[in-house]
C-alpha positions in Angstrom: 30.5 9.4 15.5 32.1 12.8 17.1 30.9 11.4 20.1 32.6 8.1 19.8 35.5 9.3 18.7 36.0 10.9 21.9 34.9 8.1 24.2 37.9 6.5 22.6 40.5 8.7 23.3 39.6 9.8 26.4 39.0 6.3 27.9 41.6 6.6 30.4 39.8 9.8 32.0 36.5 7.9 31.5 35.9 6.7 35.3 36.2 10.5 36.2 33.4 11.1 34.6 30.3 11.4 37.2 28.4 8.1 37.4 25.2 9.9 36.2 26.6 11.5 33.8 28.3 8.0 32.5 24.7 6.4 32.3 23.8 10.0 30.0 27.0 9.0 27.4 26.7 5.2 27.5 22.5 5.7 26.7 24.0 8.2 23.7 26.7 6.1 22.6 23.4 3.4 22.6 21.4 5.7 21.1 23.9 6.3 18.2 24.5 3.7 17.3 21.1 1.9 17.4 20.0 5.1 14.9 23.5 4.5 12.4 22.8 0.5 12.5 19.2 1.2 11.8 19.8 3.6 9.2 22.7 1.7 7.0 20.0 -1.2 7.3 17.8 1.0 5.5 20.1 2.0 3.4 21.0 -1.9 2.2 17.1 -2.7 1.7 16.9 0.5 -0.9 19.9 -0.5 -2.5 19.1 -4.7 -2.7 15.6 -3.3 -3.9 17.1 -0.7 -6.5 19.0 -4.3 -8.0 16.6 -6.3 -8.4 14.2 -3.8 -10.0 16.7 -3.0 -12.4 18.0 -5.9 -13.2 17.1 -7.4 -16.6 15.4 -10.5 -15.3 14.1 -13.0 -17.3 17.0 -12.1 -20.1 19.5 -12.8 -17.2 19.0 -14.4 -14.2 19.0 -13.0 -11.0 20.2 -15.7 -8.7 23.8 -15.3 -9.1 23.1 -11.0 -9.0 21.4 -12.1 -5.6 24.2 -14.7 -4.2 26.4 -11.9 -5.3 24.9 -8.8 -3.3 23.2 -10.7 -0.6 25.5 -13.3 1.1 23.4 -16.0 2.7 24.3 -15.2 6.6 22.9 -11.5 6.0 18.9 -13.2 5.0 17.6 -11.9 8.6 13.6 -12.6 8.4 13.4 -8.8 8.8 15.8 -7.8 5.9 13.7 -10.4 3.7 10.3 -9.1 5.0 11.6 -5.1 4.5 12.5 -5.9 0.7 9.2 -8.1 -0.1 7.7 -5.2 1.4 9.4 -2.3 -0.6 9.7 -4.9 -4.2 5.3 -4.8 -3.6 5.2 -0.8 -2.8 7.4 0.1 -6.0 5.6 -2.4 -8.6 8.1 -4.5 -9.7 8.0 -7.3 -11.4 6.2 -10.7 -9.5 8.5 -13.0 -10.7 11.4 -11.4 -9.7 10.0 -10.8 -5.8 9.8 -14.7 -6.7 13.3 -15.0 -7.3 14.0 -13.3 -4.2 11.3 -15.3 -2.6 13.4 -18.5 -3.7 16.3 -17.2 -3.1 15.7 -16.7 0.6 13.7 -19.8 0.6 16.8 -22.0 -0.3 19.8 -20.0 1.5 18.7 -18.7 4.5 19.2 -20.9 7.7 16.1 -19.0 8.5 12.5 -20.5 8.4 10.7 -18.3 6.2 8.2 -16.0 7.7 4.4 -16.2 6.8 4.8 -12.5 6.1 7.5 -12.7 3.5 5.4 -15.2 1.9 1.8 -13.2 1.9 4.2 -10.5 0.4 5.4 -12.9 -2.5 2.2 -14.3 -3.2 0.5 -10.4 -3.0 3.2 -9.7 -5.7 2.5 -12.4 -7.9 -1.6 -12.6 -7.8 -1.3 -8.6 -8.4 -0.1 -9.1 -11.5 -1.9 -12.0 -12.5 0.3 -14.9 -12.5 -1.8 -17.2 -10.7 0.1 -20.1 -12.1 3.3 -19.2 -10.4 1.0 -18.3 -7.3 -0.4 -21.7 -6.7 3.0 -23.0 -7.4 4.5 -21.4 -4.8 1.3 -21.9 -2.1 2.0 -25.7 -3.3 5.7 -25.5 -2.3 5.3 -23.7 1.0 2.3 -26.3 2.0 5.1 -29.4 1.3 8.0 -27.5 2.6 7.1 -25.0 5.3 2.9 -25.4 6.1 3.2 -23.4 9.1 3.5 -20.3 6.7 0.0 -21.0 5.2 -2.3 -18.7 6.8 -5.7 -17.0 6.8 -4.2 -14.0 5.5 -2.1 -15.9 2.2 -5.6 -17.4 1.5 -7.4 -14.2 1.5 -4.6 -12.6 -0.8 -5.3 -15.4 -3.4 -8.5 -15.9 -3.2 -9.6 -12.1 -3.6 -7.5 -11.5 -6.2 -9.1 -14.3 -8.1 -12.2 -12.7 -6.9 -11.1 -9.8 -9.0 -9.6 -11.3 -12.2 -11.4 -14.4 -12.5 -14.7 -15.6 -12.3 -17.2 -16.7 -9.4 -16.6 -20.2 -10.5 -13.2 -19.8 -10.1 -13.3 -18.5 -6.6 -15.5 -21.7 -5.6 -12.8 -23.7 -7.1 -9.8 -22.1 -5.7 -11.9 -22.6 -1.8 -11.7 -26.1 -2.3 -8.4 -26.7 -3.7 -6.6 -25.1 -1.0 -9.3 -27.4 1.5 -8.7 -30.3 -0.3 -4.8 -29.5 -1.6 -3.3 -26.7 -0.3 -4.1 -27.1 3.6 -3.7 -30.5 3.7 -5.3 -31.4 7.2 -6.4 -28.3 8.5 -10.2 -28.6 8.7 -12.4 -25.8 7.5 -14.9 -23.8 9.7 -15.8 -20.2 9.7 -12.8 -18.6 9.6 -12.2 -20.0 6.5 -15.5 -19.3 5.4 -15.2 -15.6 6.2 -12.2 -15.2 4.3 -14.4 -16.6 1.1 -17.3 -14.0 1.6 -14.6 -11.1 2.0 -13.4 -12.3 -1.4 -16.1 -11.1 -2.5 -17.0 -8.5 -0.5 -13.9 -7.0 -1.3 -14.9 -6.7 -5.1 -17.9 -5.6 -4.3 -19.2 -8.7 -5.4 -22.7 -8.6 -3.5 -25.0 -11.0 -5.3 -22.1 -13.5 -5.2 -21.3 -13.4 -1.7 -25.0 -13.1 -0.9 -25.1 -17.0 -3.1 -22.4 -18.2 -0.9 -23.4 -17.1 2.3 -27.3 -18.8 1.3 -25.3 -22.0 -0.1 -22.7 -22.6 2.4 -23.7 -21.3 5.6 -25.3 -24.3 7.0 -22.0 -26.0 7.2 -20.5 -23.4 8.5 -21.8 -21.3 11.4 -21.8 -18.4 10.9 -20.8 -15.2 13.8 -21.5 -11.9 14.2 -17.7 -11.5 12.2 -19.4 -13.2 9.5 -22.2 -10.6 9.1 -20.0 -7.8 9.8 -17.7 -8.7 6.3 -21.1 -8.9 4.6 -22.5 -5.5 6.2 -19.3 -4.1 5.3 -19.3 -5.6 2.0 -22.6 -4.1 1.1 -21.6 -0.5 2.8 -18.3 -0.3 0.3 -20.8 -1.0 -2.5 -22.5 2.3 -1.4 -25.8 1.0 -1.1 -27.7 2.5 2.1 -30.6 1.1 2.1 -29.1 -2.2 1.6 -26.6 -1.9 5.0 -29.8 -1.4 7.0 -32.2 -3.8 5.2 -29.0 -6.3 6.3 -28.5 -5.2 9.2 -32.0 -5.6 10.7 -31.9 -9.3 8.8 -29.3 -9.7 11.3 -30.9 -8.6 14.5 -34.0 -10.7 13.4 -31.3 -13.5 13.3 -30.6 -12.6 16.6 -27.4 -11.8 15.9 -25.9 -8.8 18.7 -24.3 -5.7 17.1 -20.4 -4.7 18.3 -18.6 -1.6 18.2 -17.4 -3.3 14.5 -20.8 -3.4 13.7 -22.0 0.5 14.3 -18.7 1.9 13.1 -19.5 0.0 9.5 -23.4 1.4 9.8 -22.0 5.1 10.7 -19.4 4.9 7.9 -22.0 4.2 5.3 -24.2 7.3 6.3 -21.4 9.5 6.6 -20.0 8.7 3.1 -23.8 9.6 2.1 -23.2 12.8 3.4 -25.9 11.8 5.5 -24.3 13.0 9.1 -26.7 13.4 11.0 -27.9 9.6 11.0 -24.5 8.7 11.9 -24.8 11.4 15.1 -27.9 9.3 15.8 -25.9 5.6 15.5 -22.9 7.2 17.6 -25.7 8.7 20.2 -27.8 4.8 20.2 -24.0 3.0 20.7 -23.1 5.4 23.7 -26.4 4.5 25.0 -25.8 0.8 24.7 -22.3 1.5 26.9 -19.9 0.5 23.9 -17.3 3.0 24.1 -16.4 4.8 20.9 -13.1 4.2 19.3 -10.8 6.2 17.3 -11.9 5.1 14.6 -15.4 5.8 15.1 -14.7 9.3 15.8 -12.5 10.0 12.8 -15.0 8.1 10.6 -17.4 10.9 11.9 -14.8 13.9 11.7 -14.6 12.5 8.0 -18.8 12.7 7.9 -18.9 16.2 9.5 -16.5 17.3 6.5 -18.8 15.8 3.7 -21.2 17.8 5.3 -19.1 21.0 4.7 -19.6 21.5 8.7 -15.6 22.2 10.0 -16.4 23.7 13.6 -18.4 19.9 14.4 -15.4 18.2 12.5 -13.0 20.4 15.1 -15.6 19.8 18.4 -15.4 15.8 17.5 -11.7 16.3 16.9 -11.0 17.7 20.5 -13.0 15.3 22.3 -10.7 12.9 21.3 -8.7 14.3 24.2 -11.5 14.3 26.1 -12.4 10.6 26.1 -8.9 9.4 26.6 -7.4 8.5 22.9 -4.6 9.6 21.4 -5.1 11.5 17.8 -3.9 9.6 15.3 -2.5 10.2 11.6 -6.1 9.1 10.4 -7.5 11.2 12.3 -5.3 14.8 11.5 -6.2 13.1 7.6 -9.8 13.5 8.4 -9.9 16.7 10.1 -7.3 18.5 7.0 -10.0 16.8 4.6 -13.0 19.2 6.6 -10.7 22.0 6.4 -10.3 21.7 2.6 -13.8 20.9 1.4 -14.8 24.1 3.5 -11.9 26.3 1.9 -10.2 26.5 4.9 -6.4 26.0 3.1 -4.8 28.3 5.7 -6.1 25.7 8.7 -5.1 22.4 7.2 -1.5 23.7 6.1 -1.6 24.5 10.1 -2.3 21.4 11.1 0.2 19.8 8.8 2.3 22.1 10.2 0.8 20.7 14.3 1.4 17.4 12.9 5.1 17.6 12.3 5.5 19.5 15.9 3.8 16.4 17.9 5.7 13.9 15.9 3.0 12.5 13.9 4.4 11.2 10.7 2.6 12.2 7.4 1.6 9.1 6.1 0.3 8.4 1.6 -2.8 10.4 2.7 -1.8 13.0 4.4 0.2 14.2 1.1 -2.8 13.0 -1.2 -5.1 15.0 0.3 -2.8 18.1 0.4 -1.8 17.9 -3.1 -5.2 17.8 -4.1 -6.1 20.8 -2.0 -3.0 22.7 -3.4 -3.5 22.1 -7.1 -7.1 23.4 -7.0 -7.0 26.4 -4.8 -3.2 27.5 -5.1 -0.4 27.8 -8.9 2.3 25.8 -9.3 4.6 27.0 -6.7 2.5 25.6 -3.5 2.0 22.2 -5.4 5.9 22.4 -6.3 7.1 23.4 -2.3 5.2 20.2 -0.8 6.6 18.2 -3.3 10.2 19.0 -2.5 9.7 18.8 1.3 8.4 15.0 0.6 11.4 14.4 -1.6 13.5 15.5 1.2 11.9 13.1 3.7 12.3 10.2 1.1 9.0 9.4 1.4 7.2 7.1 -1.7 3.4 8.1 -2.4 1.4 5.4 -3.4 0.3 4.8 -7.7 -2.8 7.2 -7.6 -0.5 10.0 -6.0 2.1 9.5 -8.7 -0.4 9.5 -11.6 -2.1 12.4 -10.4 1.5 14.5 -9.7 2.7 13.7 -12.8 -0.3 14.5 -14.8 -0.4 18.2 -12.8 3.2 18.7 -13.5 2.7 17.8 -17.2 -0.9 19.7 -17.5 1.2 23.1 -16.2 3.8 22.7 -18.6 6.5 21.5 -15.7 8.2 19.1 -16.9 11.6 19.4 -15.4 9.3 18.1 -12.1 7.7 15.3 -14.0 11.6 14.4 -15.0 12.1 14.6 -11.7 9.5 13.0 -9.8 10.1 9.9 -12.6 13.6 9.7 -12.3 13.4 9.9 -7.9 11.1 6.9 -8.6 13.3 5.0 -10.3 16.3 6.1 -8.1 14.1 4.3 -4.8 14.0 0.9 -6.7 10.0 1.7 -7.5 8.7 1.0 -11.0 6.1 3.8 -11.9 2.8 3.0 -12.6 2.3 2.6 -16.5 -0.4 5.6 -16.2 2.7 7.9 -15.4 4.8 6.7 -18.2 1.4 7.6 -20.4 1.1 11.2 -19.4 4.7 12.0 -19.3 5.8 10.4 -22.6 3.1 12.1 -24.4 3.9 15.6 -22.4 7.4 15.1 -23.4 6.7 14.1 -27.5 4.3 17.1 -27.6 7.4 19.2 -26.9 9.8 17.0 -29.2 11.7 16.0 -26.2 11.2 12.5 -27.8 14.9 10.9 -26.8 13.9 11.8 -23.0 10.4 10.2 -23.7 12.3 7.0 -25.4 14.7 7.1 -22.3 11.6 6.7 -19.8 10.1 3.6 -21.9 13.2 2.1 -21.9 13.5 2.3 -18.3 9.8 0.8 -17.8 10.9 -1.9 -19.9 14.5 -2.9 -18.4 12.3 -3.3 -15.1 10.2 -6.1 -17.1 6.9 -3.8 -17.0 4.7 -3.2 -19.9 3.9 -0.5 -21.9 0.7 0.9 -23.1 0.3 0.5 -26.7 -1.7 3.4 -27.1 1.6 5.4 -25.7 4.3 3.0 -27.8 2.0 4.2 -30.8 3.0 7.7 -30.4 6.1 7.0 -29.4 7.0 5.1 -32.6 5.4 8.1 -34.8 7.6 10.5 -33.1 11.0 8.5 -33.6 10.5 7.9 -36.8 9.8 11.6 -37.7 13.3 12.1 -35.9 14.9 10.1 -37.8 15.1 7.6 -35.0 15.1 4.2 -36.0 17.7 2.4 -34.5 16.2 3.5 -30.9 12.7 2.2 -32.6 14.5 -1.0 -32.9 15.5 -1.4 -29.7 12.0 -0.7 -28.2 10.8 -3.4 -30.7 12.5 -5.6 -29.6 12.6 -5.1 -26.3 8.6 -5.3 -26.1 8.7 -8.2 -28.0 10.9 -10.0 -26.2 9.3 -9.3 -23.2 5.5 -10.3 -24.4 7.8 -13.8 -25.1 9.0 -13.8 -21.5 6.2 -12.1 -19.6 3.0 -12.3 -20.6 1.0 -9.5 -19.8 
């Protein structure tokens, strides 16, 4: 802003400036002002998302709050996409993303993007209203088709996959054939994204059924039988990968790089490293060129192994072959360090990591944290948690959970406070879990008005609580006396049992 300042000024002694050194301050000025515009936009998104998480939706409604905050000619696709994206990453509420959704849907002179709606429908099928799901797949396929994608069908039909039964999943395929993507016609694509549903879920014997009962109308590809090799790999099962995969080459079918990386993975999960050296060894052979991938999946193998200096060797031929290391693969190499004891080397590399430029991402800080909280007190634990505070970055659920049940486990909780309340301030909706270990931590110490605080904020955000932990809660009130703030929680949770089913 200095920097502007001055350019203003001084514009009359501006064309004495050297030409090259003109091109340097207009390329700042650029620069500057890119970075500022960027940043206030982030800025807006945290503050729109911090407004509708708090807002007491479905007591009052949100749609004026919105028209309010968020006048129509500011609904850029990006602005709508960034806080889908950040209303999914802090938990709140579906049907108020849906409100959002709708909101955009109706004012924007903007055709919606497909990604805005895969985030909505995400939001929604997370939580389990699949009612208000198909709804909205129903309005987009009369108002805007184009949106409806492999992707929005994958979203539905795995959650379904999850909560529902195999019946259900059938019957959700062929509504969205028959209803949903009303003259698109069906091949393998389509199919694919059916098996994954249950491959996903680990669902083996299901997808197995539909692969056996469908697969003669649809022909199936090699990306076919790589969702159902990886399907049986996440379901641990060695022997089944390979009894698969040589099914497939009887088939005739030709493996890809996808193929091997999947095979390797499986092994080197096993801790069984040196049959993926062999796989990586036979694909070389066959001339398909490793990817990144395939050589942090094996830096990752090399670490279950406890065997660091082959985890480092793969990690510098990365170099070697032409790639770029990437966040995933620092992650894999820090994991080696740690399950060999090696704390001092993987807080180095953290420490390489920031000097190239490569951005910690939820792992990198998951895998750390755990490290610290075995090997190392509080303080270590405590330091990385303020230097990810200070870089406003969000870990993901498990993360949370697991920081707040350290803090409360070692008698900190002025950090599980803390770590709630920056939550909260980001627009994010902790995970019912954290609420559970830091509402009990805080009744054990009769901090119960700070414990009745946190509930109440879980519950002005439309999110459940445990019973289990509103149990204890309501013995420790009424011990205090408390029964006015009992009351309130009362009705609160009953209100929103009436409103929001669970």
């Amino acid at each position: 802003m200095l920097l502007l300042a001055r350019l203003k000024s001084g514009s009359n002694q501006f064309t004495q400036i050297p030409q090259k050194l003109t091109f340097s301050l207009i390329s700042a000025v650029q620069i500057s002002t890119q970075f500022l515009s960027s940043l206030e936009t982030d800025i807006e998104i945290d503050r729109i998302t911090r407004i509708i998480n708090n807002h007491p939706y479905p007591d009052q409604p949100l749609q004026p709050t919105l028209f309010q905050h968020i006048p129509p000619p500011l609904l850029s696709t990006s602005f709508v996409e960034n806080v889908l994206g950040h209303l999914f990453a802090a938990h709140s509420n579906g049907l108020k993303a849906l409100e959002f959704f709708n909101y955009s849907l109706h004012h924007s002179q903007l055709c919606p993007s497909s990604d805005a709606f895969e985030k909505t429908l995400h939001i929604l099928t997370r939580m389990r209203y699949f009612d208000k799901a198909w709804d909205l797949m129903e309005k987009i396929s009369s108002m805007h088709p184009s949106l409806l994608t492999l992707k929005s069908m994958s979203i539905m039909l795995s959650k379904i996959a999850k909560f529902q039964s195999y019946e259900d999943v059938l019957g959700a395929f062929e509504k969205m054939e028959n209803n949903i993507f009303v003259g698109r016609k069906f091949g393998t694509d389509e199919f694919n994204v059916l098996l994954r549903a249950f491959c996903t879920q680990r669902q083996m014997k299901e997808a197995r059924s539909v692969f056996l009962k469908m697969h003669s109308r649809f022909s199936p590809n090699t990306k076919t039988m790589n969702i159902l090799l990886l399907g049986f790999k996440e379901s641990g099962d060695i022997t089944a990968v390979e009894l698969f995969y040589y099914e497939l080459a009887r088939r005739g079918f030709k493996p890809n790089n996808i193929t091997y990386n999947i095979r390797i993975d499986a092994y080197c999960k096993k801790g069984c490293f040196a049959d993926g050296l062999r796989l990586f060894e036979e694909m070389e052979g066959v001339n398909m060129s490793p990817s990144l991938e395939t050589i942090t999946t094996l830096i990752h193998g090399a670490g279950v192994a406890r065997n660091p200096l082959k985890a480092q060797r793969l990690f510098d031929e990365i170099h070697l072959r032409n790639l770029l290391p990437d966040t995933g693969a620092y992650n894999a190499l820090m994991s080696s360090l740690i399950r060999s004891r090696d704390v001092k080397s993987a807080v180095a590399l953290m420490d390489e990591m920031e000097e190239k430029h490569i951005e910690y991402d939820y792992m990198t800080y998951h895998t750390m944290f755990s490290c610290l909280m075995r090997t190392s007190c509080i303080e270590g634990a405590s330091k990385l948690y303020h230097k990810m505070v200070d870089r406003n970055f969000v870990p993901k659920t498990r993360t949370v959970v697991m920081l707040m049940k350290f803090f409360c486990e070692n008698h900190q909780l002025e950090l599980g406070l803390h770590l709630w309340g920056y939550l909260v301030e980001k627009g994010y909706c902790p995970h019912g879990h954290a609420l559970d270990l830091l509402l009990t931590a805080l009744c054990s110490c009769g901090r119960v008005i700070e414990a009745f605080e946190c509930s109440l904020q879980m519950l002005e955000r439309g999110r459940h609580m445990n019973e289990a932990s509103f149990r204890t809660l309501e013995s420790f009130l009424l011990q205090a006396g408390e029964t006015d703030k009992l009351s309130k929680l009362k009705q609160m949770i009953q209100k929103l049992h009436t409103l929001l089913p669970h």
